[in-house]
C-alpha positions as CSV (number, residue, x, y, z in Angstrom):
1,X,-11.3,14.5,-11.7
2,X,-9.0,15.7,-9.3
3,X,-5.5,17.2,-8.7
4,X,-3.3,16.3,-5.9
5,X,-1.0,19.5,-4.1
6,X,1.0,18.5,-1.3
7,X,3.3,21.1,0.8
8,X,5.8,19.5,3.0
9,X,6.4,22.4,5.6
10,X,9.8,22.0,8.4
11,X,7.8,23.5,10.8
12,X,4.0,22.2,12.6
13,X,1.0,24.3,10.5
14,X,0.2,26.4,13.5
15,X,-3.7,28.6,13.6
16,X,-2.8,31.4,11.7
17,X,-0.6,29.5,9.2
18,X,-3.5,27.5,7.9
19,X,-6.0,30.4,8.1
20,X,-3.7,32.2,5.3
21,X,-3.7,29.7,3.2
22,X,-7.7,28.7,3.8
23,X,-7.4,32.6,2.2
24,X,-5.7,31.8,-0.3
25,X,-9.6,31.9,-2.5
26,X,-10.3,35.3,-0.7
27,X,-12.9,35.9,2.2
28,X,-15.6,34.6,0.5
29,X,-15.4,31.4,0.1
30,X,-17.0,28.7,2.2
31,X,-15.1,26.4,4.7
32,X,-17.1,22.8,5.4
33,X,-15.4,20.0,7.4
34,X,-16.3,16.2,6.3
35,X,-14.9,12.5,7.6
36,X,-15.4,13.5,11.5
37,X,-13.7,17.1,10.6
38,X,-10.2,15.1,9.5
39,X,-11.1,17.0,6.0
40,X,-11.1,20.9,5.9
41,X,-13.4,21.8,2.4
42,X,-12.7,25.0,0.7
43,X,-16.2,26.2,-1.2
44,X,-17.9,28.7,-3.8
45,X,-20.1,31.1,-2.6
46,X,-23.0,28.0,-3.5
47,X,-21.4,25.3,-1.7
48,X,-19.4,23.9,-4.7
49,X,-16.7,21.5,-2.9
50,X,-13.4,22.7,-4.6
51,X,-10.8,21.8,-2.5
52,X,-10.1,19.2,0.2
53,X,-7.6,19.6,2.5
54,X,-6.3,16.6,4.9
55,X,-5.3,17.0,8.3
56,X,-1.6,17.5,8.9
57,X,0.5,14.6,9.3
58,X,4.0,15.1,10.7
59,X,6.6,12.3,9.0
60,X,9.1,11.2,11.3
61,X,9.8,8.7,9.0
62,X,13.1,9.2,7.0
63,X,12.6,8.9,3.3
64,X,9.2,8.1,3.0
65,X,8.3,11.2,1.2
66,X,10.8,10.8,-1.1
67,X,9.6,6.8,-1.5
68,X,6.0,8.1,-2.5
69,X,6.6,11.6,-4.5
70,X,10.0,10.8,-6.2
71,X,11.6,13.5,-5.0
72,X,15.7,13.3,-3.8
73,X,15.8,12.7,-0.4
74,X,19.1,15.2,0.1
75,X,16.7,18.4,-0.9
76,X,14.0,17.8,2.0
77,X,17.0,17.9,4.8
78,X,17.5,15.7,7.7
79,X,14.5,16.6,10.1
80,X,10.9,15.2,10.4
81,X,8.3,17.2,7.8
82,X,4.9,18.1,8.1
83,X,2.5,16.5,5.2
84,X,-0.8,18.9,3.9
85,X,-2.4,17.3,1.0
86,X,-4.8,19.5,-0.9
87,X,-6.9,17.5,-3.8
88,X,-8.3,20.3,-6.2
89,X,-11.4,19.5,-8.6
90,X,-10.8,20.4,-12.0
91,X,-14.1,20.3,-12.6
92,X,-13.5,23.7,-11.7
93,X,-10.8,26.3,-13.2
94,X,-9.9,27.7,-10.5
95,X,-9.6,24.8,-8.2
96,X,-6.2,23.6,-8.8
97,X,-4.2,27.0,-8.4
98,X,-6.5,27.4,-5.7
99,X,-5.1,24.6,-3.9
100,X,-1.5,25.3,-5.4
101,X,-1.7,29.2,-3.7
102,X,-3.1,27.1,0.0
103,X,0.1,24.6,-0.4
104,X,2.5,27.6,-1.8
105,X,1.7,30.2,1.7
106,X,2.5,27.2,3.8
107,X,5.3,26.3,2.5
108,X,6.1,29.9,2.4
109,X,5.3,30.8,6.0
110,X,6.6,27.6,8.0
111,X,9.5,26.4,5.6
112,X,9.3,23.9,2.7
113,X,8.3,23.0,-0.1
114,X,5.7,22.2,-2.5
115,X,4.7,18.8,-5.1
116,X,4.5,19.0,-7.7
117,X,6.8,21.7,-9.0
118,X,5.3,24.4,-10.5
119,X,1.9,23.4,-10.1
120,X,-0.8,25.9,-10.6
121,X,-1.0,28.8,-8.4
122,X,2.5,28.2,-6.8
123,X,4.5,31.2,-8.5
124,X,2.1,33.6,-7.0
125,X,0.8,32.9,-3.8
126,X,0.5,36.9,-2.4
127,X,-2.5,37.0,-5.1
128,X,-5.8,34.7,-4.2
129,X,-7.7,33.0,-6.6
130,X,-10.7,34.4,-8.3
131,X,-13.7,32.0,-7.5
132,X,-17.0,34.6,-8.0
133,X,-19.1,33.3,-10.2
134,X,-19.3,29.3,-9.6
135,X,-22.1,28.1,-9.8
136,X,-23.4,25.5,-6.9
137,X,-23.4,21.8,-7.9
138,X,-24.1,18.5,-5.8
139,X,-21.1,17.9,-3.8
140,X,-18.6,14.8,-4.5
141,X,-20.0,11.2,-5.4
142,X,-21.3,10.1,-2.2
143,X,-19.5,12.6,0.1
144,X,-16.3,11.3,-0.4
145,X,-13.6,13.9,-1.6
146,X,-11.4,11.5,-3.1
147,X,-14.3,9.5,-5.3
148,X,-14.5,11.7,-8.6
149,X,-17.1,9.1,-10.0
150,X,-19.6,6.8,-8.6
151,X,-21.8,4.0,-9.8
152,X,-24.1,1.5,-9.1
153,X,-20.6,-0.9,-9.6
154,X,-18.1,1.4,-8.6
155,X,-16.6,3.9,-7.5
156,X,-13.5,5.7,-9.6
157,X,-10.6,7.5,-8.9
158,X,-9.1,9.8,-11.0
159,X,-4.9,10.1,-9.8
160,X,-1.4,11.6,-11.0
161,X,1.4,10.6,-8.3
162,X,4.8,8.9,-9.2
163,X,3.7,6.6,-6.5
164,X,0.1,5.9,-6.1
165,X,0.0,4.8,-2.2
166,X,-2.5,3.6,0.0
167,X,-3.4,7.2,1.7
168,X,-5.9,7.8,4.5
169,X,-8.2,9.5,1.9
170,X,-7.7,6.4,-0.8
171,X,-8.2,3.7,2.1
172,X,-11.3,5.2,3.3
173,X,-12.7,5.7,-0.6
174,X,-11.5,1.5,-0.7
175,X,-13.8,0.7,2.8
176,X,-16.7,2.8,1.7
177,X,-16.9,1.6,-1.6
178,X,-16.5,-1.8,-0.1
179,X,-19.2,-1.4,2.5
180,X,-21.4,-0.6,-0.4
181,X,-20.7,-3.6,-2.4
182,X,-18.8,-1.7,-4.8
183,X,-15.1,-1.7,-6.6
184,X,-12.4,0.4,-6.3
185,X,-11.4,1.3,-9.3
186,X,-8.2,3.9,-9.8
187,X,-7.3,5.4,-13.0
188,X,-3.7,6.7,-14.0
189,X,-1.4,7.5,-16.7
190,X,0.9,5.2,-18.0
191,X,4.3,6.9,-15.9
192,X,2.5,6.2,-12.2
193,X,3.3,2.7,-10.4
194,X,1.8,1.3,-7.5
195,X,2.7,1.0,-3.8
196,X,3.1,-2.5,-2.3
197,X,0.0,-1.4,-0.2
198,X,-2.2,-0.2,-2.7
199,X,-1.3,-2.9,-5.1
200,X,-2.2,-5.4,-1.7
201,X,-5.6,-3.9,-1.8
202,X,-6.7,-4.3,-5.1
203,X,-7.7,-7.8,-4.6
204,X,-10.0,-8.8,-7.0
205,X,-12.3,-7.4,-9.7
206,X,-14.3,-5.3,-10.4
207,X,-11.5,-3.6,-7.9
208,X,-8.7,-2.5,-10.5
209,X,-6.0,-0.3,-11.6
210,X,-6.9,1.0,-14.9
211,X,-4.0,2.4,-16.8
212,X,-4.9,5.1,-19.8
213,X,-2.8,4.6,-23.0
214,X,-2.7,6.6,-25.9
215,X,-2.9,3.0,-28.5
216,X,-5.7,1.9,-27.2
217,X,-7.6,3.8,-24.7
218,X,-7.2,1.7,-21.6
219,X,-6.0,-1.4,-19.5
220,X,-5.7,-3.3,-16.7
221,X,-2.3,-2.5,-15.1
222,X,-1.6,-5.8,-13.3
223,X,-3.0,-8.2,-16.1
224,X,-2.2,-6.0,-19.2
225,X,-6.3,-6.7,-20.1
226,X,-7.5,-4.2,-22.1
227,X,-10.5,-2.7,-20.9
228,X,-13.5,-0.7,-21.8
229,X,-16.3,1.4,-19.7
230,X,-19.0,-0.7,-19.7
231,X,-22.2,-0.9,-17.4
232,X,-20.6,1.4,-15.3
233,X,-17.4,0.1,-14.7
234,X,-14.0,-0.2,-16.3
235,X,-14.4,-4.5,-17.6
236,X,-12.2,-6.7,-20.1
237,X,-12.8,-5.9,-23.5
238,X,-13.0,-8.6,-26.2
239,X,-12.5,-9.0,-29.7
240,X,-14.7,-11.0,-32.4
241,X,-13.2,-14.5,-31.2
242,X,-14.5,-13.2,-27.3
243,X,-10.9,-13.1,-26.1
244,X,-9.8,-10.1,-24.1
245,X,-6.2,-9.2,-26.0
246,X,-3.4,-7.8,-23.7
247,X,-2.1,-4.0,-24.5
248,X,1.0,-4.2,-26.3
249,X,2.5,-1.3,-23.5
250,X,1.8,-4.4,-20.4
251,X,4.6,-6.4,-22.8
252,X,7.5,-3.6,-23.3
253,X,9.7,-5.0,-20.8
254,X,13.6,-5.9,-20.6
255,X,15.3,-8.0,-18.6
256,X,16.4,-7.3,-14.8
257,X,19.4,-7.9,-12.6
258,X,16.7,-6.6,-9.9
259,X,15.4,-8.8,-6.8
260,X,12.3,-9.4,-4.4
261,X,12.5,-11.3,-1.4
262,X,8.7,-12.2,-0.6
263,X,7.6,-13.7,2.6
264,X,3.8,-13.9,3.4
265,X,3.3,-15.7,7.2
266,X,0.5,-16.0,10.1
267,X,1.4,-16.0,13.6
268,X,-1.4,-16.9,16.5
269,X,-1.0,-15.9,20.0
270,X,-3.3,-16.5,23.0
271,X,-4.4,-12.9,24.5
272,X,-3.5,-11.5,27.6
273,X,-2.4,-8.5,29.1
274,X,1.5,-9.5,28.6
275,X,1.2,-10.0,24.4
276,X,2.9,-7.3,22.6
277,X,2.4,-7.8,19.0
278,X,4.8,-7.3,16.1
279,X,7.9,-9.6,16.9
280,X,8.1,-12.2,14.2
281,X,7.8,-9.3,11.8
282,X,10.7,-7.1,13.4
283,X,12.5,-10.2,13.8
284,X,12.2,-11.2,10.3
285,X,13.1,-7.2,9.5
286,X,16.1,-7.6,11.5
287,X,17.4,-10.5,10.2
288,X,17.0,-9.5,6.5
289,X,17.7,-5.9,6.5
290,X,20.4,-5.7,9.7
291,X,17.6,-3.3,11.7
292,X,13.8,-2.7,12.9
293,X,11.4,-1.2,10.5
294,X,12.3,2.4,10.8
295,X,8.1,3.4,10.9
296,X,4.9,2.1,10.5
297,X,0.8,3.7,10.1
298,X,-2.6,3.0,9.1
299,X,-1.7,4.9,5.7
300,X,0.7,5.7,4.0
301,X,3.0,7.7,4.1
302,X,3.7,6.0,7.1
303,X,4.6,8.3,9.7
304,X,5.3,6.8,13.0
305,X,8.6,5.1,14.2
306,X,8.1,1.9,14.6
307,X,6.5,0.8,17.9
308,X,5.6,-2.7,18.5
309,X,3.6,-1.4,22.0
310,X,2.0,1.5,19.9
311,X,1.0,-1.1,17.3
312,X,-0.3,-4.0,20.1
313,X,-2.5,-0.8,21.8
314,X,-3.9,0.4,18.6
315,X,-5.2,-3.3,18.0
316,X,-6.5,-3.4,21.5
317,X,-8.2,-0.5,20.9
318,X,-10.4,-1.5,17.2
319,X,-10.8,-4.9,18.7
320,X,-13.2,-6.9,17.7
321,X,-12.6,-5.4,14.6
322,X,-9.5,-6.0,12.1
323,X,-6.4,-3.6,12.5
324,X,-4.6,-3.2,9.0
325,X,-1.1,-1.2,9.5
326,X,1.9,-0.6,6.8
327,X,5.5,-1.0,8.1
328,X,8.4,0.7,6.0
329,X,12.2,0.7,5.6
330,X,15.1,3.1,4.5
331,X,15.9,4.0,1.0
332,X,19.2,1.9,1.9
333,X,17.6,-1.1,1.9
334,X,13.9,-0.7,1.2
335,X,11.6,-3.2,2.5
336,X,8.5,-3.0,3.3
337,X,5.3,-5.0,5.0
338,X,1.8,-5.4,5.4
339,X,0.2,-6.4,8.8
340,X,-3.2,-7.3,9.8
341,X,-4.0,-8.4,13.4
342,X,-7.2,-10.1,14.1
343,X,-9.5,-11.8,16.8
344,X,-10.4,-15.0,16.4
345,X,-11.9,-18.1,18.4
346,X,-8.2,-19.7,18.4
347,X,-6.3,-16.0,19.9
348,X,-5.0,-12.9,18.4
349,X,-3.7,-13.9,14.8
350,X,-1.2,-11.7,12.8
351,X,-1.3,-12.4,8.6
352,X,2.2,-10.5,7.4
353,X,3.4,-9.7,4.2
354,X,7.2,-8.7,3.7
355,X,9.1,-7.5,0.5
356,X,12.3,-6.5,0.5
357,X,14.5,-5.1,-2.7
358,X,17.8,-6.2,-4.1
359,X,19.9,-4.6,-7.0
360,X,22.0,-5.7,-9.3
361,X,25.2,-7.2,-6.9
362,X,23.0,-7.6,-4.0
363,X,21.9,-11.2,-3.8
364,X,18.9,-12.1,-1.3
365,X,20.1,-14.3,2.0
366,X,18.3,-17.5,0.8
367,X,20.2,-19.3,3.0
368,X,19.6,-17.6,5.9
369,X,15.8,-18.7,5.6
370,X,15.9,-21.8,7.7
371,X,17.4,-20.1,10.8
372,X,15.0,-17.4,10.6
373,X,12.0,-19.6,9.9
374,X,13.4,-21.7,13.5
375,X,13.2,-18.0,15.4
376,X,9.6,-17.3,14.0
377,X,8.9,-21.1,14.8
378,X,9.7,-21.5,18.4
379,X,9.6,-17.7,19.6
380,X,7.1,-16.2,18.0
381,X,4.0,-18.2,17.2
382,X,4.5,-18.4,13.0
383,X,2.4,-21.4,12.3
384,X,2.6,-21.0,8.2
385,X,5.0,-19.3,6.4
386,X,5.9,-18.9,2.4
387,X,9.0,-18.3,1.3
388,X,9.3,-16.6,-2.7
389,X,11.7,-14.9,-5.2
390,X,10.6,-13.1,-8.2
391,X,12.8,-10.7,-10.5
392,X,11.1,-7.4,-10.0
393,X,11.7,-3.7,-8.8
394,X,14.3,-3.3,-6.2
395,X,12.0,0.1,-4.8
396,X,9.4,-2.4,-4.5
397,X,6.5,-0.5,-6.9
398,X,5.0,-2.0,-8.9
399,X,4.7,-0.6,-12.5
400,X,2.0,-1.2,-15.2
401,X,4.4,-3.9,-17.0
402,X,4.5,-7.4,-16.9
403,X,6.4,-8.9,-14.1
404,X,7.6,-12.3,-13.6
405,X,5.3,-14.1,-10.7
406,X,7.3,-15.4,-7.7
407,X,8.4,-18.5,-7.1
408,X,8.3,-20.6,-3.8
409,X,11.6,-21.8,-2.3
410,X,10.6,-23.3,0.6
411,X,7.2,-23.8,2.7
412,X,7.0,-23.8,6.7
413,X,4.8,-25.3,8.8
414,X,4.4,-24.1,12.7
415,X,3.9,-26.7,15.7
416,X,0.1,-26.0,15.6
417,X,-0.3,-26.6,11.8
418,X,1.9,-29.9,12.2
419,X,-0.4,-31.0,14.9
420,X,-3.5,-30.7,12.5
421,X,-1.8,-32.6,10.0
422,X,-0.3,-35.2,11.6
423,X,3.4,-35.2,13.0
424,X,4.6,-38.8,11.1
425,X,2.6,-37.3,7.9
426,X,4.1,-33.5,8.0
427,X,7.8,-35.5,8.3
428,X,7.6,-38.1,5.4
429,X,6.5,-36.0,1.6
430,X,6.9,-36.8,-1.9
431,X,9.5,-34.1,-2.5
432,X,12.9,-35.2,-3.4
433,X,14.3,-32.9,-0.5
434,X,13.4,-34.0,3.1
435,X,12.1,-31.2,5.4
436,X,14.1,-30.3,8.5
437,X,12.6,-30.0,11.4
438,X,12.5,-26.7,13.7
439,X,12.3,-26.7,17.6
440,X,12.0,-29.6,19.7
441,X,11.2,-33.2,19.2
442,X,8.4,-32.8,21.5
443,X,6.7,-30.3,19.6
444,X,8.3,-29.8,16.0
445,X,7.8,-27.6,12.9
446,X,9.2,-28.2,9.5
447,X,11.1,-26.4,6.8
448,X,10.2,-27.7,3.3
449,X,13.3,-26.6,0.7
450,X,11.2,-26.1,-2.5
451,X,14.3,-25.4,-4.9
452,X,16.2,-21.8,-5.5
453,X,13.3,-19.4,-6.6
454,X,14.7,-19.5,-10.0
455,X,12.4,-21.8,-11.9
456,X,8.7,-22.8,-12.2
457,X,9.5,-25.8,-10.5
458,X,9.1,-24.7,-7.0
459,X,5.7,-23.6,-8.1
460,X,5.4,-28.0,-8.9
461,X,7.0,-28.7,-5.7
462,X,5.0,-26.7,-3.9
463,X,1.4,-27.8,-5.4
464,X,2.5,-31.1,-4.8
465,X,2.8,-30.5,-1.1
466,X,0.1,-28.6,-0.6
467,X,-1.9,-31.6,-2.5
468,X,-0.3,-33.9,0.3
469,X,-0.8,-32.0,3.6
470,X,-4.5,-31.4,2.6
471,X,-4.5,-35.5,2.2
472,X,-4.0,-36.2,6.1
473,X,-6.6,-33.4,7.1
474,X,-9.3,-35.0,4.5
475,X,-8.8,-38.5,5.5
């Protein structure tokens, strides 16, 4: 298993600020860089891996350290922070105050602070760690710092985070693990929730989040399954009737006063030099939240300001292959959005996801849909988009509980999509509500009002015209 130590410094780790804290085990210990030298390993005098460090990232993001470590925004100040993550085997004794002294001397020397409080090693970070005597072992389940166990099935990750996000050392255990025909399969105590990312990601099994509890050992935090290690991998338990029964903690829920707006829609452009990617999402942003994404990464924490030409050239760059970016919000109004670009034989697609949180008093601009699905529509190449409410978290994490599934209120279809189907068959359904149309005569989409998000009855109006699109493109 491992521990997470993160320092959040004012100022840029310089040389000399890094080298004391790469001190912080004495001048004996081994230094070894892994993942194309992005990951600085401190180890024993055998070549025991005890603690990885990740490059620097410098958040220019405003409150996105305080959206993934819980923290209060008001103690980290106003400017930009630097982000050193340390993950400490404890495996090892002296691993965790290890990386606690690396985190505490940066935080000392360039301003800051360090998460969590009082971890190991922190109160004295003059005095290095005693690491003589350990003993060499192999290093980390197939060279990958964050994997703390691998199997022919999957591999496991061991984590203690208020927040467990989708990090650049968690996304690259998620494409190694997948590249190997493997699961992902992250293990936390009951307290942690999940980001919008990370929850995103974990997409089917034997990929899971595996939630420990002290009633009956452990379960599957998104289906309250109770599971067992079997075979090598965390997999649904069952009982003498060969039913799987659901951990009484996945039930422990009250009611909420709390809101998520959900909208999940592809866009398709034809390439050339002028396409700048990232409009129908900012617009869609600005239209729900009053202003742009304030930042965007491949990881999170996200830690770039949001830049639809920074985004369009990273794409450019990876093509062919699949760019997957994160886009966040303020702690005002916290939203927050999946995007993954593509190439395909029909242009440059986009697939987006966007969430955004309501509280009690705050009631989501349902109405506003129709004009925004007419922008997306006409300007910005959406050719499917669907619209849901569901009573959950207004932070937008997702906690080991049960949470009601969203609802569809309404359904669009682009001019492309409409084409495929048929124009006089898109315009006449068997809903009781006629769909509007969006953009010219000439070349039309449609809006298709589902109901108000508050029942299971969109989910029947929407089947029902899913069932009757797909008729015109079988016949």
């Amino acid at each position: 298993m491992t521990k997470d130590v993160i320092a959040l410094t004012e100022r840029m780790p310089d040389a000399w600020s890094v080298l004391a804290g790469l001190l912080a085990g004495g001048p004996d210990l081994r230094i070894h860089t892994t993942a194309d030298d992005a990951v600085v390993q401190l180890c024993g005098e055998e070549g025991r891996p005890l603690v990885s460090i990740e490059a620097p990232l410098l958040l220019r993001v405003p409150g996105e350290a305080a959206r993934l470590l819980g923290v209060d925004e008001r103690e980290l100040g106003d400017g930009p922070l630097w982000w050193i993550e340390a993950r400490a085997s404890t495996a090892v004794p002296q691993a965790e105050p290890l990386a606690g002294v690396f985190a505490a001397r940066l935080a000392h020397l360039l301003g800051g602070r360090v998460w969590p409080p009082g971890a190991p090693g922190t109160d004295d970070a003059g005095t290095p760690v005693d690491t003589s005597g350990i003993t060499a072992v192999p290093g980390p389940a197939a060279a990958q710092p964050a994997v703390d166990v691998l199997t022919d099935r999957t591999a496991v990750v061991l984590q203690d985070r208020p927040v467990i996000a989708m990090t650049t050392w968690l996304s690259e255990a998620l494409r190694a693990a997948t590249a190997s025909d493997r699961g992902l399969q992250i293990v936390t105590p009951g307290h942690c929730r999940l980001s919008l990312a990370t929850r995103a990601l974990l997409t089917a099994p034997p990929s899971r989040w595996v939630v420990q509890d002290e009633r009956i050992g452990y379960y599957d935090g998104l289906s309250g399954a109770v599971l067992r290690w079997q075979d090598g991998a965390f997999a649904p338990a069952r009982d003498e009737n060969g039913e799987t029964p659901v951990a009484p903690a996945f039930g422990e829920v009250g009611p909420t006063d709390e809101r998520q707006l959900l909208l999940s829609f592809r866009t398709r452009h034809q390439p050339d030099d002028e396409l700048v990617l990232g409009g129908a999402l900012e617009t869609a942003w600005q239209a729900l939240t009053g202003g742009p994404p304030a930042g965007w990464g491949t990881a999170e924490p996200a830690n770039l300001p949001w830049s639809r030409r920074q985004l369009t050239r990273l794409a450019h760059e990876r093509a062919p292959q699949p760019t997957w970016t994160v886009a966040v919000g303020t702690p005002e109004r916290p939203a927050h959005a999946t995007l993954r670009v593509v190439r395909t034989a029909e242009g440059v697609e986009e697939d987006v996801t966007l969430a955004v949180g309501y509280g009690p008093g705050e009631a989501p601009p349902l109405e506003e849909l129709r004009k925004l699905a007419e922008v997306l529509v006409t300007g910005h190449g959406v050719e499917s988009m669907l619209c849901q409410l569901r009573e959950a978290r207004r932070d937008l994490s997702v906690p080991p509980r049960f949470e009601r599934p969203p609802v569809p209120f309404a359904f669009v279809l682009g001019p492309g999509e409409v084409r495929t189907v048929g124009r006089d068959h898109a315009s006449r359904t068997p809903l009781e509500e006629p769909p509007v149309r969006l953009g010219p005569s000439t070349r039309p989409g449609f809006y298709y009002p589902l109901g108000d998000g508050s029942s299971a009855a969109g989910w029947t109006a929407f089947e029902q015209l899913v069932r009757y699109l797909r008729t015109s493109e079988e016949s």
